[in-house]
N, CA, C and O atoms as a Maestro MAE file, in Angstrom:
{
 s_m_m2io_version
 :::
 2.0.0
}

f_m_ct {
 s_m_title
 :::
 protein
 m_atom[332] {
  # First column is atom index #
  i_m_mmod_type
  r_m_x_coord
  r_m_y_coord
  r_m_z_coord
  i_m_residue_number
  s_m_chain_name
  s_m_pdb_residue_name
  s_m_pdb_atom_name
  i_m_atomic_number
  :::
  1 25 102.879 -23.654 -7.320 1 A "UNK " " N  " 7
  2 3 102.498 -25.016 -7.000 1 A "UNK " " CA " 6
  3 2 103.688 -25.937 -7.255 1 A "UNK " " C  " 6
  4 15 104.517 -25.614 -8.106 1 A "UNK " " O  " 8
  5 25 103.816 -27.080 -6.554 2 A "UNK " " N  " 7
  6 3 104.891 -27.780 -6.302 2 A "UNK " " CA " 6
  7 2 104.462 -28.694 -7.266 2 A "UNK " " C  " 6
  8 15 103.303 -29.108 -7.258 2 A "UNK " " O  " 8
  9 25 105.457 -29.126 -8.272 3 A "UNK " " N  " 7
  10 3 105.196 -30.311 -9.518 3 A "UNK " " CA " 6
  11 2 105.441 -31.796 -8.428 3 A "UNK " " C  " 6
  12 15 106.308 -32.049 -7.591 3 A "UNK " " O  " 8
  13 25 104.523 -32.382 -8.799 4 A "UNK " " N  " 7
  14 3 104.186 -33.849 -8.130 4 A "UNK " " CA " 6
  15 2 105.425 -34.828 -8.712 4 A "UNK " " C  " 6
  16 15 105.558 -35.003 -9.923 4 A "UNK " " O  " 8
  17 25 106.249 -35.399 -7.796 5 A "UNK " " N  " 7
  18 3 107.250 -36.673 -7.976 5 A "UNK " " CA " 6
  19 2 106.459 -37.553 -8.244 5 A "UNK " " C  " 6
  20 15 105.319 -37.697 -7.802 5 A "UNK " " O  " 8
  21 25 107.250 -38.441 -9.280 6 A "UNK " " N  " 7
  22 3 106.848 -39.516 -9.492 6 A "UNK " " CA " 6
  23 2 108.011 -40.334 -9.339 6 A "UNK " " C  " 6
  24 15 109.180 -40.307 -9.723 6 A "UNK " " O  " 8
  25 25 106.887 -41.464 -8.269 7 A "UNK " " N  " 7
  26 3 107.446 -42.502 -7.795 7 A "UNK " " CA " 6
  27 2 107.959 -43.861 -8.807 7 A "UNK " " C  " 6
  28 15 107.318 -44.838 -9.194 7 A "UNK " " O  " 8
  29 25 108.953 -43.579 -8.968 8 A "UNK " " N  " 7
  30 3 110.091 -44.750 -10.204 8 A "UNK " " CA " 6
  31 2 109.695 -45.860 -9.390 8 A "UNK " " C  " 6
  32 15 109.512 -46.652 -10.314 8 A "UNK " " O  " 8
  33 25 109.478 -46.386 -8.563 9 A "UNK " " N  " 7
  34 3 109.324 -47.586 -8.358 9 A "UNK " " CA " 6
  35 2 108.014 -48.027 -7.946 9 A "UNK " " C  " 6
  36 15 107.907 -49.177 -7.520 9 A "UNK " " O  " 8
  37 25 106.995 -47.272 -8.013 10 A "UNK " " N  " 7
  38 3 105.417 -47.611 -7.636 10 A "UNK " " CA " 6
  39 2 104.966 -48.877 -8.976 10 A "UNK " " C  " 6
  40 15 104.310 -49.868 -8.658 10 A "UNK " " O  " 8
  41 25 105.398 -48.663 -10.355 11 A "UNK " " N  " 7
  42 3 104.707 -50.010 -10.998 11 A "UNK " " CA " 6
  43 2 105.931 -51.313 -10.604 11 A "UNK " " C  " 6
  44 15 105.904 -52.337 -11.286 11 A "UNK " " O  " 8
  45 25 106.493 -51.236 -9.992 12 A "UNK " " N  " 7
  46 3 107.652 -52.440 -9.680 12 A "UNK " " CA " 6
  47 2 106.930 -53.324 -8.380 12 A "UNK " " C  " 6
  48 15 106.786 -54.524 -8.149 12 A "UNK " " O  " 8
  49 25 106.510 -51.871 -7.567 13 A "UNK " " N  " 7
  50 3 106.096 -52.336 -6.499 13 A "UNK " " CA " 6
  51 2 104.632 -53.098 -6.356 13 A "UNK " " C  " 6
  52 15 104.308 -53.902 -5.482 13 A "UNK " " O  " 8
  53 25 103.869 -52.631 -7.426 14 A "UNK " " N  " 7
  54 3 102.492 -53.181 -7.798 14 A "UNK " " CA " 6
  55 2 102.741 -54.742 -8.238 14 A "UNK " " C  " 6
  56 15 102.493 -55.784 -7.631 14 A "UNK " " O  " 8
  57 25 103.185 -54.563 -9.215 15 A "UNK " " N  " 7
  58 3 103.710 -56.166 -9.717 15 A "UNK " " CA " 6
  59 2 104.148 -56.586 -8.262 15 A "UNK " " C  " 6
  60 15 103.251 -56.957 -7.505 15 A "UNK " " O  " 8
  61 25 105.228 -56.566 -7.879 16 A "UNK " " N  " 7
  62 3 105.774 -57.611 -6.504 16 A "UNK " " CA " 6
  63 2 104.367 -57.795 -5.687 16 A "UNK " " C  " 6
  64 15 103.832 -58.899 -5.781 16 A "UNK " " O  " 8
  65 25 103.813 -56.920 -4.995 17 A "UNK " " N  " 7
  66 3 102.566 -57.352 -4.392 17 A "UNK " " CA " 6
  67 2 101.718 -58.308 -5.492 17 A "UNK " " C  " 6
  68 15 101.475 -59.460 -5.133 17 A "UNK " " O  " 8
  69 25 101.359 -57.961 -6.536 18 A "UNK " " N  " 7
  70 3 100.569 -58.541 -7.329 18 A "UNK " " CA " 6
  71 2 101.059 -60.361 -7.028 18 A "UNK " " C  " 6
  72 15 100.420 -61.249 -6.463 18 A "UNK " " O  " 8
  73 25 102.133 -60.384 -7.532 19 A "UNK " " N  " 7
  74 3 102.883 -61.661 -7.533 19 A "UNK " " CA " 6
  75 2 102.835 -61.910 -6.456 19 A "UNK " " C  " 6
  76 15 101.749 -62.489 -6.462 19 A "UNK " " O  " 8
  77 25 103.196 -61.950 -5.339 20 A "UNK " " N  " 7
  78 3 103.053 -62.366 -3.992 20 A "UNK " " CA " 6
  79 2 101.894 -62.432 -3.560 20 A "UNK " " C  " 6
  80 15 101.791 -63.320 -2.713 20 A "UNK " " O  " 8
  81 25 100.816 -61.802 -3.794 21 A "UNK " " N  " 7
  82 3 99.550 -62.406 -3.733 21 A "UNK " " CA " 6
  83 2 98.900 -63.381 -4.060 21 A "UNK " " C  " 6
  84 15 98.220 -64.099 -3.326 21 A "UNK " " O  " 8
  85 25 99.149 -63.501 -5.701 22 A "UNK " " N  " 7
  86 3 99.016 -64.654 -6.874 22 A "UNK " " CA " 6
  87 2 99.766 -66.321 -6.015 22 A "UNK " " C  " 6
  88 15 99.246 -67.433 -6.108 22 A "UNK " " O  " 8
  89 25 100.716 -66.077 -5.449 23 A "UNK " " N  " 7
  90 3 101.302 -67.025 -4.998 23 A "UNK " " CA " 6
  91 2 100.823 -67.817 -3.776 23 A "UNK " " C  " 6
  92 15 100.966 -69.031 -3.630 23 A "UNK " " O  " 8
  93 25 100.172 -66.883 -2.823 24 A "UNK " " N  " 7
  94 3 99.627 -66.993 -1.290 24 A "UNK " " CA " 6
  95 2 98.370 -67.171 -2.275 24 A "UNK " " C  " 6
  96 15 98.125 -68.347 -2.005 24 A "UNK " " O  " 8
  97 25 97.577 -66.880 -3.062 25 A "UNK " " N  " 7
  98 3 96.352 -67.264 -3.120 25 A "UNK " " CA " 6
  99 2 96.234 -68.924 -4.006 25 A "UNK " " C  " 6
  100 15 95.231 -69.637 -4.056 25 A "UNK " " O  " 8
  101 25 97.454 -69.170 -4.567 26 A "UNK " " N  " 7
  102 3 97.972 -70.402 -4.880 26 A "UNK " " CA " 6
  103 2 97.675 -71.751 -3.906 26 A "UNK " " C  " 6
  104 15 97.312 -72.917 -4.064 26 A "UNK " " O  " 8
  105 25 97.980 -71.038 -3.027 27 A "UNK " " N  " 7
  106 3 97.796 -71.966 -1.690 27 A "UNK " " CA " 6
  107 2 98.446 -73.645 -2.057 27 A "UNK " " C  " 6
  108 15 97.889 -74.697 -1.741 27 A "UNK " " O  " 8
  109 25 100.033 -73.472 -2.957 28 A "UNK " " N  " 7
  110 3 100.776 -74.845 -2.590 28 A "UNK " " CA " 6
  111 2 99.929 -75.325 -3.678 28 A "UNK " " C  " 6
  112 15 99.696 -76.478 -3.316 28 A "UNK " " O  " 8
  113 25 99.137 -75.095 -5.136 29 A "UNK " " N  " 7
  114 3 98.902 -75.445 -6.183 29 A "UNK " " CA " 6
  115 2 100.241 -75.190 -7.392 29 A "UNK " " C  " 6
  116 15 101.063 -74.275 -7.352 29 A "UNK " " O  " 8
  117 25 100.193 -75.800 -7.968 30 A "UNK " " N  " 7
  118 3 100.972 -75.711 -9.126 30 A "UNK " " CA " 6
  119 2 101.114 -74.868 -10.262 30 A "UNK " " C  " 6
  120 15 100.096 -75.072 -10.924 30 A "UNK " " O  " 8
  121 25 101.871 -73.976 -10.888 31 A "UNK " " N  " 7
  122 3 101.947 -72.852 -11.998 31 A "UNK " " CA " 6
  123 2 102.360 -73.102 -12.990 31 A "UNK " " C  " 6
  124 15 103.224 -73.937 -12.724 31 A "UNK " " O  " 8
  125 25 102.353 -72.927 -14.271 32 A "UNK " " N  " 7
  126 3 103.114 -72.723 -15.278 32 A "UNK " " CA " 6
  127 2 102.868 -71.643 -16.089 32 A "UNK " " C  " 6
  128 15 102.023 -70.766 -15.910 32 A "UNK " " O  " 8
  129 25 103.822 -71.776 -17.184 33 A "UNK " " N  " 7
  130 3 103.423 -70.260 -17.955 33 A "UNK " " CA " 6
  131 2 103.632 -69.064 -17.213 33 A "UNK " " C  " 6
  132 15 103.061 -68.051 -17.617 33 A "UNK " " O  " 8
  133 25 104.471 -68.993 -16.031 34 A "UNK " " N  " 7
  134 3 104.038 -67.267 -15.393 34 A "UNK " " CA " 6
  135 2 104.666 -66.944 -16.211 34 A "UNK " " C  " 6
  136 15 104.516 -67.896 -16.978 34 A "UNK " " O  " 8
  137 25 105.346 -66.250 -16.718 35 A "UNK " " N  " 7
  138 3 105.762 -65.457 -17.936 35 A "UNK " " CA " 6
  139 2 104.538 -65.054 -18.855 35 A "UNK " " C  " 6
  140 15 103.886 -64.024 -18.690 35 A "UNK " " O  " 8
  141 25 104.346 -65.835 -19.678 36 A "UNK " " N  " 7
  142 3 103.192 -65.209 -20.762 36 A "UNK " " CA " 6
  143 2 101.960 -64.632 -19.811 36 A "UNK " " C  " 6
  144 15 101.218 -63.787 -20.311 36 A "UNK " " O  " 8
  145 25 101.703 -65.122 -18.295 37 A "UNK " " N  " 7
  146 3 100.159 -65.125 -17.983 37 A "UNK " " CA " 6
  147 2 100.124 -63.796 -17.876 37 A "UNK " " C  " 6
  148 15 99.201 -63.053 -18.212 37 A "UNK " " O  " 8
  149 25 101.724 -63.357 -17.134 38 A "UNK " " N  " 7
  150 3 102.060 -61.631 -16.487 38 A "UNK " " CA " 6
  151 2 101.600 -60.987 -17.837 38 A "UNK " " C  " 6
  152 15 100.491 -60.456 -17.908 38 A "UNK " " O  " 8
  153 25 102.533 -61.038 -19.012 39 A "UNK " " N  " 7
  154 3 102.532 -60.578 -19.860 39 A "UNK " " CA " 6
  155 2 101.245 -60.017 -20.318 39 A "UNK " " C  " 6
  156 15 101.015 -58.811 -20.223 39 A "UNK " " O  " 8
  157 25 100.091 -61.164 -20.993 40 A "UNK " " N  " 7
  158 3 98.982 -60.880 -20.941 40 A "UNK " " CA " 6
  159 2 98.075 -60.505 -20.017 40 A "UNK " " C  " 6
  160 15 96.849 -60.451 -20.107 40 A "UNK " " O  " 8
  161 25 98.761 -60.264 -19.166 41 A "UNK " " N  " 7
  162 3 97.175 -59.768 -17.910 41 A "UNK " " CA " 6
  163 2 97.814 -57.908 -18.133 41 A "UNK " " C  " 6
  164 15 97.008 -56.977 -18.120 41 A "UNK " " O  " 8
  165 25 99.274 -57.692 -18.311 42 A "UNK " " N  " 7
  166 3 99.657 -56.261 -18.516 42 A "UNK " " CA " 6
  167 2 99.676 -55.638 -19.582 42 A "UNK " " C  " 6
  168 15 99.627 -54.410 -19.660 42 A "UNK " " O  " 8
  169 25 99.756 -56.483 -20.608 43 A "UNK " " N  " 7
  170 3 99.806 -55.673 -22.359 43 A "UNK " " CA " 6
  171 2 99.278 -55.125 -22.432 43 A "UNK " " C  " 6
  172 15 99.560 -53.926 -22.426 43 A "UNK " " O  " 8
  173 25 97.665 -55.768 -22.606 44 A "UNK " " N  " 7
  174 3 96.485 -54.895 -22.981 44 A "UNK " " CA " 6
  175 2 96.207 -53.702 -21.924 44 A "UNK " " C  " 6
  176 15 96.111 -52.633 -22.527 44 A "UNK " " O  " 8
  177 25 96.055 -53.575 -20.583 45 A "UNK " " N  " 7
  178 3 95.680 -52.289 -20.377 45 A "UNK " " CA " 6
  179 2 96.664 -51.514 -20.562 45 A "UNK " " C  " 6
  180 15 96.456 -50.340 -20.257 45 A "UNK " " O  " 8
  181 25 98.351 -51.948 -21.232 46 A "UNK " " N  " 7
  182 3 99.278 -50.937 -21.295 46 A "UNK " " CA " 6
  183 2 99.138 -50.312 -22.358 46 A "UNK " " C  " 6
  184 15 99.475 -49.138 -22.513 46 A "UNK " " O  " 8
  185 25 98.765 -50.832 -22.972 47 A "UNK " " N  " 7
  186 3 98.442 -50.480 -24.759 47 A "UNK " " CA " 6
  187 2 97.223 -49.921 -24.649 47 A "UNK " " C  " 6
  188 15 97.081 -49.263 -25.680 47 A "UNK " " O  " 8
  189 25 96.362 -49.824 -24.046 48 A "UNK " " N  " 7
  190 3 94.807 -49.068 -23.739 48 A "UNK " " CA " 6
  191 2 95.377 -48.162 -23.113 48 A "UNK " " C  " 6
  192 15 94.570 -47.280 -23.408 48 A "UNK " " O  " 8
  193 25 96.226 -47.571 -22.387 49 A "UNK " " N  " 7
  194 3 95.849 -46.679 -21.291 49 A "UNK " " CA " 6
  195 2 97.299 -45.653 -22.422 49 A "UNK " " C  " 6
  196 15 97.204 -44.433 -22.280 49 A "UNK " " O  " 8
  197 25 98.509 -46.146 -23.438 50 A "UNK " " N  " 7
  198 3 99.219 -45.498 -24.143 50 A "UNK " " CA " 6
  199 2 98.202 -45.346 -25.433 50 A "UNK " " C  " 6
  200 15 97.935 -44.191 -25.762 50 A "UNK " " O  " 8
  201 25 97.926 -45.853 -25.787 51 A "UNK " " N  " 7
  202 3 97.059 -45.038 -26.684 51 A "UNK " " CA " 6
  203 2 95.430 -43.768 -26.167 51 A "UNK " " C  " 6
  204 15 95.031 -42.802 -26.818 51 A "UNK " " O  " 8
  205 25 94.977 -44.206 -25.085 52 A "UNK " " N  " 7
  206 3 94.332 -42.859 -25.034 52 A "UNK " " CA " 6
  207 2 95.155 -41.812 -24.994 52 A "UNK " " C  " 6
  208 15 94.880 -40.806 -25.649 52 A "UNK " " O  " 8
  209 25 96.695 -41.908 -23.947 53 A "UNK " " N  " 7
  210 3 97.645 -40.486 -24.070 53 A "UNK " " CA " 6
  211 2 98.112 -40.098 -25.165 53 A "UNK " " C  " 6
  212 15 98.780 -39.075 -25.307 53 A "UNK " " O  " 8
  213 25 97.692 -41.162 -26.357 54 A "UNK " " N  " 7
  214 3 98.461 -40.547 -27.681 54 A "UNK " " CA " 6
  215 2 97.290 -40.309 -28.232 54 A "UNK " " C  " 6
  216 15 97.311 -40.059 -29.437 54 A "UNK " " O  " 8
  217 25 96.355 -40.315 -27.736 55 A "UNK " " N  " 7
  218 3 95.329 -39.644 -28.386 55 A "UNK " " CA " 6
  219 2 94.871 -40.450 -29.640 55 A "UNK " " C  " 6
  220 15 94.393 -39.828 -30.589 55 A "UNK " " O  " 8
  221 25 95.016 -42.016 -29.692 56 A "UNK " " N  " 7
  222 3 94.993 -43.104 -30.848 56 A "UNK " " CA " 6
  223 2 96.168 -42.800 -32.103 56 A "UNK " " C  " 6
  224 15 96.066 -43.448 -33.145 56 A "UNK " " O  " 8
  225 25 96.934 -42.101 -31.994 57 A "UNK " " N  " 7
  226 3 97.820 -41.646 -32.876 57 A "UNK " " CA " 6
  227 2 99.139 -43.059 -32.565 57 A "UNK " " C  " 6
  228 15 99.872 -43.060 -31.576 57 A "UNK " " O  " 8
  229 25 99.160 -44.017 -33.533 58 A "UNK " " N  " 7
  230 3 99.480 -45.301 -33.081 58 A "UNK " " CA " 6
  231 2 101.301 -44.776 -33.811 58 A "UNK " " C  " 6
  232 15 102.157 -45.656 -33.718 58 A "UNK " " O  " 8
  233 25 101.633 -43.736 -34.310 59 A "UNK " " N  " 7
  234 3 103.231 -43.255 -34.345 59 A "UNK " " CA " 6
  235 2 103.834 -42.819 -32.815 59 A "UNK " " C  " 6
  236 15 104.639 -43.349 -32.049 59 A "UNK " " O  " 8
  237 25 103.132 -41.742 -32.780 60 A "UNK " " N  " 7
  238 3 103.503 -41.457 -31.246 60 A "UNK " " CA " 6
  239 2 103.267 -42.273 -29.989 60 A "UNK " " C  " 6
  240 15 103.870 -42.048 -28.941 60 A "UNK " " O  " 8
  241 25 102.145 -43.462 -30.177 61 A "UNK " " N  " 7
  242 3 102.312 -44.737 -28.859 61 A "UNK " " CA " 6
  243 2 103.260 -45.309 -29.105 61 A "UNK " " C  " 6
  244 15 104.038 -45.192 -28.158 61 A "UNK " " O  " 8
  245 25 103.838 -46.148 -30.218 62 A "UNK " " N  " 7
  246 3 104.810 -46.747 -30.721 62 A "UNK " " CA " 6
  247 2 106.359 -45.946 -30.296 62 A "UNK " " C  " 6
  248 15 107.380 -46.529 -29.933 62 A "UNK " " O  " 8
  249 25 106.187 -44.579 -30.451 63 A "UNK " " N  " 7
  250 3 107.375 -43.748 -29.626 63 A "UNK " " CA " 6
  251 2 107.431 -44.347 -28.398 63 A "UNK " " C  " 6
  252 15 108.251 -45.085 -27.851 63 A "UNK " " O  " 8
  253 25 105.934 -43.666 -27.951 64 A "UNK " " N  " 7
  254 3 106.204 -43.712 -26.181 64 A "UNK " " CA " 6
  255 2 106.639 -45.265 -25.755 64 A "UNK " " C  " 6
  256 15 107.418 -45.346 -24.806 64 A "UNK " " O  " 8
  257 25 106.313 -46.179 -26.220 65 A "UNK " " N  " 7
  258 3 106.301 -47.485 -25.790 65 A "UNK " " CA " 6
  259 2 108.118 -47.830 -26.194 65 A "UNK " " C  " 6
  260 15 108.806 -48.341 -25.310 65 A "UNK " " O  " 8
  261 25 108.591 -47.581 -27.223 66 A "UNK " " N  " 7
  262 3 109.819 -47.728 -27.679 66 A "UNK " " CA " 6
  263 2 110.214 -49.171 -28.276 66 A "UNK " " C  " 6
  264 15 111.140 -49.941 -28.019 66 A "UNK " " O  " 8
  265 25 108.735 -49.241 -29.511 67 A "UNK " " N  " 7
  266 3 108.463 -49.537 -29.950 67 A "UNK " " CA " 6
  267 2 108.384 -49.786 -31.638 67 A "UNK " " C  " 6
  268 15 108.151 -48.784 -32.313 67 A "UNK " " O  " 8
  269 25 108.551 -50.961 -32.272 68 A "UNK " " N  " 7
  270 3 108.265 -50.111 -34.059 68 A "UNK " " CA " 6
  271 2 106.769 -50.577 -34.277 68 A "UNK " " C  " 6
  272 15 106.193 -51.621 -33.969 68 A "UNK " " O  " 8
  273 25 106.214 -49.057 -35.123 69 A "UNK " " N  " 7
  274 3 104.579 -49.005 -35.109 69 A "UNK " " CA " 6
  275 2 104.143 -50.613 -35.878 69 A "UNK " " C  " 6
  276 15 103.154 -51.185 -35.419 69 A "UNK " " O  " 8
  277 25 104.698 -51.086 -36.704 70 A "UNK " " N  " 7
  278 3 103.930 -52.161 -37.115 70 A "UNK " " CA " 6
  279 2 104.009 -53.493 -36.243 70 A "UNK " " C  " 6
  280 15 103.419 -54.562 -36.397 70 A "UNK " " O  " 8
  281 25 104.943 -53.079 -35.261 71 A "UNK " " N  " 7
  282 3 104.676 -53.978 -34.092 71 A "UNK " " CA " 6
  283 2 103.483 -54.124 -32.881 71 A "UNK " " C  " 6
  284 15 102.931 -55.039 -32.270 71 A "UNK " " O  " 8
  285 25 103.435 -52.488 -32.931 72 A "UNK " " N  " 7
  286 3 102.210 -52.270 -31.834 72 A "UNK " " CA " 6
  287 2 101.020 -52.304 -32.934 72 A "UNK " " C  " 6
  288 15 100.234 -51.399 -32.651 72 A "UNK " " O  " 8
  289 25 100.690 -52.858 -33.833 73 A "UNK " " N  " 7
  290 3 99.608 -52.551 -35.230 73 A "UNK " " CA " 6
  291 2 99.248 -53.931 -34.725 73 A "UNK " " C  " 6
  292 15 98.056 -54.210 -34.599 73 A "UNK " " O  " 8
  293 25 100.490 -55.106 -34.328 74 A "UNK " " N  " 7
  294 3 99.976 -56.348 -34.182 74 A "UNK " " CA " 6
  295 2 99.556 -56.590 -32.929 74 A "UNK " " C  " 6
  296 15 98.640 -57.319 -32.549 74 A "UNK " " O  " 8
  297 25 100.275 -55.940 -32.339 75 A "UNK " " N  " 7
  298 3 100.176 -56.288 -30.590 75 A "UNK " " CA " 6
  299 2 98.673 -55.726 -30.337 75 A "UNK " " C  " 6
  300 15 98.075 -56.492 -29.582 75 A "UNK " " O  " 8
  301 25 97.859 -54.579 -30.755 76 A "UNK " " N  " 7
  302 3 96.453 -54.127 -30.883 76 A "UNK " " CA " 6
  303 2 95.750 -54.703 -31.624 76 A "UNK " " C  " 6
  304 15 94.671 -54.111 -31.663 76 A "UNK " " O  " 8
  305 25 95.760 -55.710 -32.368 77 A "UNK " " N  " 7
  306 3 95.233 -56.358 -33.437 77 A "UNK " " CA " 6
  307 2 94.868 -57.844 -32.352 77 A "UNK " " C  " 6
  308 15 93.780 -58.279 -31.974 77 A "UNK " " O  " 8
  309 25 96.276 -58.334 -32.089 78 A "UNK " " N  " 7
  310 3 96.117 -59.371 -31.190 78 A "UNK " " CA " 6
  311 2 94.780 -58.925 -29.647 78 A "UNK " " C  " 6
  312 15 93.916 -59.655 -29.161 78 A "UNK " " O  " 8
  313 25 95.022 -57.989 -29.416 79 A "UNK " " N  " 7
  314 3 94.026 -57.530 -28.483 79 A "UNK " " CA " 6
  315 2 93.077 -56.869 -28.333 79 A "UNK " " C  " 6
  316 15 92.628 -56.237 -27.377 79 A "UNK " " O  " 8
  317 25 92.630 -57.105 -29.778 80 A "UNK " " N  " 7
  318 3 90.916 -56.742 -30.565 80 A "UNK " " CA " 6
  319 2 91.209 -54.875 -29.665 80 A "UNK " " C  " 6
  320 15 90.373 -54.191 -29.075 80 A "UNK " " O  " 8
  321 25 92.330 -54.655 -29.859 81 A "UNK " " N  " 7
  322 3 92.549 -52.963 -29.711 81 A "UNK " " CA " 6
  323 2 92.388 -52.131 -31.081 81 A "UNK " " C  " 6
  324 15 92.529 -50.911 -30.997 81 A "UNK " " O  " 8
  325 25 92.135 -52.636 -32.193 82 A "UNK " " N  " 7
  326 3 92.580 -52.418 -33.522 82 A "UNK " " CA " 6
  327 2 91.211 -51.448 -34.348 82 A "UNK " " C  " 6
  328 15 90.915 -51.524 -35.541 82 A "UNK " " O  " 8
  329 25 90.542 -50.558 -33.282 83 A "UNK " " N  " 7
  330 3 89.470 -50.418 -33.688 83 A "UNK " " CA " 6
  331 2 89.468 -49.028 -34.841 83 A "UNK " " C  " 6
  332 15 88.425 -48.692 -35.402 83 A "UNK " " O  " 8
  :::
 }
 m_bond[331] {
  # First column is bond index #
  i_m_from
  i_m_to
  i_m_order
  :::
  1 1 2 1
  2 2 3 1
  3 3 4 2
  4 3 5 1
  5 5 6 1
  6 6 7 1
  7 7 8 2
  8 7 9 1
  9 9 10 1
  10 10 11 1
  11 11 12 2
  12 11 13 1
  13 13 14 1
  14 14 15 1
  15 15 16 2
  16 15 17 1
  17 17 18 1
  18 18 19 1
  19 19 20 2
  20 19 21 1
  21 21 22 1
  22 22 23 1
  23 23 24 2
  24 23 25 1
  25 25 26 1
  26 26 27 1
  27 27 28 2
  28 27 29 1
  29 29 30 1
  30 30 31 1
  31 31 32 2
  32 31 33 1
  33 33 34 1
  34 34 35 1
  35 35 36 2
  36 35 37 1
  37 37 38 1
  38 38 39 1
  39 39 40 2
  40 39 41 1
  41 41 42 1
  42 42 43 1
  43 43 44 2
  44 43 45 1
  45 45 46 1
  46 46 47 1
  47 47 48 2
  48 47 49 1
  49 49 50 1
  50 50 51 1
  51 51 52 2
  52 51 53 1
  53 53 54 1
  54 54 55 1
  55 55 56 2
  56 55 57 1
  57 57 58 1
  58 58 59 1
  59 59 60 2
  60 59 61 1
  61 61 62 1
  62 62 63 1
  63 63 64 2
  64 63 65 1
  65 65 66 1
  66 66 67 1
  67 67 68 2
  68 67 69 1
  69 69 70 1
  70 70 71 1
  71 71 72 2
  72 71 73 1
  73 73 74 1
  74 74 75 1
  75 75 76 2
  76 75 77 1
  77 77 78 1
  78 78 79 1
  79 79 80 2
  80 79 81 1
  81 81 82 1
  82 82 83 1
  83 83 84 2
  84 83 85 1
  85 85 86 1
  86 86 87 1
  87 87 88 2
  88 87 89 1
  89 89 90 1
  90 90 91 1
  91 91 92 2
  92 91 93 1
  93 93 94 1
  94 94 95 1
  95 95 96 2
  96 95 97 1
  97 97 98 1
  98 98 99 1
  99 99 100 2
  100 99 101 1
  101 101 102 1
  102 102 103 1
  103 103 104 2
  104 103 105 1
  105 105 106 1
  106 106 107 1
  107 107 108 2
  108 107 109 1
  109 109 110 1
  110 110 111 1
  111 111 112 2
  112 111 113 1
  113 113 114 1
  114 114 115 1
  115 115 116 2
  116 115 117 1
  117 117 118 1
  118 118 119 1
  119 119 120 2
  120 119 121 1
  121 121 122 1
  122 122 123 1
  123 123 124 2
  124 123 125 1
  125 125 126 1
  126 126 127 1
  127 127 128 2
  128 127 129 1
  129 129 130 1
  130 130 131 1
  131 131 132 2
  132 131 133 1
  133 133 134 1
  134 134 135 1
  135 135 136 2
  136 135 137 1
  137 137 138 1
  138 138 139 1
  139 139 140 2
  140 139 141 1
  141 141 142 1
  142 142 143 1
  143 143 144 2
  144 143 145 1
  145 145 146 1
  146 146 147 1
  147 147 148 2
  148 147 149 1
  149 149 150 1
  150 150 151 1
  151 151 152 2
  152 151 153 1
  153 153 154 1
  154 154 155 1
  155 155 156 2
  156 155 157 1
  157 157 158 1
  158 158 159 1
  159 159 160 2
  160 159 161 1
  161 161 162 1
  162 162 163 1
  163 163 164 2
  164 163 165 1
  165 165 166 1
  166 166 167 1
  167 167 168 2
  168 167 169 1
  169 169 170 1
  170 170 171 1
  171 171 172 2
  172 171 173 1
  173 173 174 1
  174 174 175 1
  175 175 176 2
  176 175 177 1
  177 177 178 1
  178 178 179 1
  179 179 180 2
  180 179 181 1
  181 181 182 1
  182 182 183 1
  183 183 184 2
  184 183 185 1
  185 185 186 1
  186 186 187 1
  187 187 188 2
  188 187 189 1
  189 189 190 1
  190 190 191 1
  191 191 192 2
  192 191 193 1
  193 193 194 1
  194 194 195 1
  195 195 196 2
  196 195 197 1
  197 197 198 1
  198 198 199 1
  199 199 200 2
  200 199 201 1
  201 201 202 1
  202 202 203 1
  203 203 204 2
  204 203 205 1
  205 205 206 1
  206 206 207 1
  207 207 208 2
  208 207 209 1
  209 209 210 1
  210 210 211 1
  211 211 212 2
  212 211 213 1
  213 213 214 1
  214 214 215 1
  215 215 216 2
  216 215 217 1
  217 217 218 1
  218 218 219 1
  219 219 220 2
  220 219 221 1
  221 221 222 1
  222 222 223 1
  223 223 224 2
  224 223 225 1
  225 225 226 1
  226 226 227 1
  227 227 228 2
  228 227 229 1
  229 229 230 1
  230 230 231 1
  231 231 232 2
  232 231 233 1
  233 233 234 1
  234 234 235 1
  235 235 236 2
  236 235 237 1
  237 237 238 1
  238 238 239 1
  239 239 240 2
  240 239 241 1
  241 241 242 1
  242 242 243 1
  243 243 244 2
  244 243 245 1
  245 245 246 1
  246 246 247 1
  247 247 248 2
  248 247 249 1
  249 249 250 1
  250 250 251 1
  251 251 252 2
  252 251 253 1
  253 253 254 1
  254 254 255 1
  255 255 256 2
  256 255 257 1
  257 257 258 1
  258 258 259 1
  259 259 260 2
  260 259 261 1
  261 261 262 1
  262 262 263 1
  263 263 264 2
  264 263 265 1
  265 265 266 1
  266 266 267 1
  267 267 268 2
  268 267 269 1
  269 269 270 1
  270 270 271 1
  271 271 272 2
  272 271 273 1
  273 273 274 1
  274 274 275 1
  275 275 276 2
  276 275 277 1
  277 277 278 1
  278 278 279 1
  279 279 280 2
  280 279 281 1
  281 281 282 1
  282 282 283 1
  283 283 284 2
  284 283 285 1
  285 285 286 1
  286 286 287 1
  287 287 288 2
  288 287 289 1
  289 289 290 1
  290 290 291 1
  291 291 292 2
  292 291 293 1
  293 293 294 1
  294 294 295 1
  295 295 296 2
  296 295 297 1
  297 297 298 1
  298 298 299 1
  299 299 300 2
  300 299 301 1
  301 301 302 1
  302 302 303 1
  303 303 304 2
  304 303 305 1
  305 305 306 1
  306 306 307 1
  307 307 308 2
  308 307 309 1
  309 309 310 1
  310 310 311 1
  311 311 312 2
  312 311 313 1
  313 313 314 1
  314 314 315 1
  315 315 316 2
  316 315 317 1
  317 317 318 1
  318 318 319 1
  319 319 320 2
  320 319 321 1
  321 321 322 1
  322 322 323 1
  323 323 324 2
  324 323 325 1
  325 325 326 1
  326 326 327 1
  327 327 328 2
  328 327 329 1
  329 329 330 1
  330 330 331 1
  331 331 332 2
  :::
 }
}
C-alpha cells in the first residue's frame, strides 16, 4: 500500500479561503482585532485535536506543539481545556 502525502500547504490554504470569505461576507463593514479573532477561533480546536493525539499526556502535546508544558497548562486553562 502506497503511504498517503501530505499536503504542506492544505492548512495555509484553509485559512486563505477562510479569510477571504470572512472578508466578502464583511460586505465593506469594518474589522479590528483580526489578529487575536484568528488566533482564538484556531487555538482551541488546535489544542483539542493535539491533545487527543497525545492521548491527554500534556509533556508530549507541549513537544508536538513546540511548546513549554506550563505554557500549554495555561493556554488549556484559558480554554476551560484543563479538565
Amino acid at each position: 500500500m502506497k503511504k498517503k502525502e501530505i499536503d504542506e500547504g492544505a492548512l495555509a490554504k484553509c485559512v486563505k479561503r477562510s479569510m477571504e470569505r470572512y472578508f466578502k461576507d464583511l460586505n465593506g463593514h469594518k474589522t479590528g482585532d483580526l489578529y487575536s479573532m484568528v488566533i482564538g477561533e484556531v487555538e482551541k480546536p488546535l489544542l483539542e485535536v493535539v491533545m487527543k493525539h497525545a492521548a491527554s499526556n500534556q509533556c508530549r502535546a507541549a513537544e508536538l506543539l513546540g511548546i513549554n508544558r506550563n505554557t500549554l497548562r495555561k493556554k488549556l486553562k484559558l480554554h476551560k481545556l484543563d479538565v
